[in-house]
C-alpha positions in Angstrom: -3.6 -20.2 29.9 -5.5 -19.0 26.7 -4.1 -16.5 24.7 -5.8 -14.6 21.1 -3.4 -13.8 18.8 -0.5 -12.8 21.3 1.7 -14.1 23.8 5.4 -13.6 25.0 7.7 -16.5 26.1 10.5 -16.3 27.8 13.7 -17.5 27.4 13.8 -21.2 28.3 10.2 -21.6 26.1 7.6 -21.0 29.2 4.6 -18.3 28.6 5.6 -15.4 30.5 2.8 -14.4 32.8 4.0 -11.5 33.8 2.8 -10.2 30.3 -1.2 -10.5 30.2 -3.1 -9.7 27.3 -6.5 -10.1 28.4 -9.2 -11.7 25.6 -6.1 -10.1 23.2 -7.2 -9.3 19.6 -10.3 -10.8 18.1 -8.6 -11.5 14.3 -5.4 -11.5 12.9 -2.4 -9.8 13.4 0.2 -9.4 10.1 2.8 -7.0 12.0 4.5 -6.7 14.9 7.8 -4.2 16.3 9.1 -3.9 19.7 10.6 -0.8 20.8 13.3 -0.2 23.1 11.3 0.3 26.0 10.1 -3.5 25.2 6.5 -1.7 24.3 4.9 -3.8 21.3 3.2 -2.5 18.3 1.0 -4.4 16.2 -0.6 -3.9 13.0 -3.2 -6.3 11.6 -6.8 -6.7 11.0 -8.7 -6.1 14.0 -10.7 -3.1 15.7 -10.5 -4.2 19.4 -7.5 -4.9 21.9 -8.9 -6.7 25.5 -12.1 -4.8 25.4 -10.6 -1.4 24.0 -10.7 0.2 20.6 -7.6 -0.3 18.3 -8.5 0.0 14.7 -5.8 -2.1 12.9 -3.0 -0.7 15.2 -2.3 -0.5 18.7 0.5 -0.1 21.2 1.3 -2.9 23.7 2.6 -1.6 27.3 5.3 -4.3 29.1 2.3 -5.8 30.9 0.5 -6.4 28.3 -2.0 -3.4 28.8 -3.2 -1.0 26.0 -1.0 1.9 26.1 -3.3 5.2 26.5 -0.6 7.2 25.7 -0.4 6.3 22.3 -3.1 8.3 20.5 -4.3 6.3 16.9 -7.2 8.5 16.9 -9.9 6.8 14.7 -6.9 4.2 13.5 -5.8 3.1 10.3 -9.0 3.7 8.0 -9.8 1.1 5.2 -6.5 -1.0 5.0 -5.2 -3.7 7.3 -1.9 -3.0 8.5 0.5 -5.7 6.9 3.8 -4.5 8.5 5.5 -2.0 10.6 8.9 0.0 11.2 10.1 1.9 13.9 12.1 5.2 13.6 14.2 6.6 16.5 12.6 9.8 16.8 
């Protein structure tokens, strides 16, 4: 199975299909953080995630969905992201 720019394995090495990013990001991706909830975040140099608008940052539901509820607005404006951090709160 093809995969752009993002895939999860599991354990013993095998692509987890479970996790399904769809045509995934159409250039490169510098940063990525995983919360507790096992939601992804990832930073990089694109404007599209699977179909949808994510201007340099978007947030990666458990299935590999875009998650809606995370509002970037218009994104990160003029700068590629080149890393992330997470802070509890």
């Amino acid at each position: 199975t093809g995969r752009n720019r993002i895939a999860r394995i599991n354990t013993d090495g095998t692509l987890d299909t479970s996790f399904n990013p769809g045509t995934g990001f159409p250039n490169v991706v510098y940063a990525l953080a995983i919360q507790n909830d096992n939601k992804i975040f990832a930073g990089g140099e694109f404007t599209t995630f699977n179909g949808s608008t994510a201007v340099r940052i978007v947030r990666i539901n458990t299935d590999g969905t875009v998650d809606g509820t995370f509002d970037t607005g218009t994104g990160v404006s003029g700068w590629n992201v080149l890393g992330l951090g997470l802070q509890d709160d």
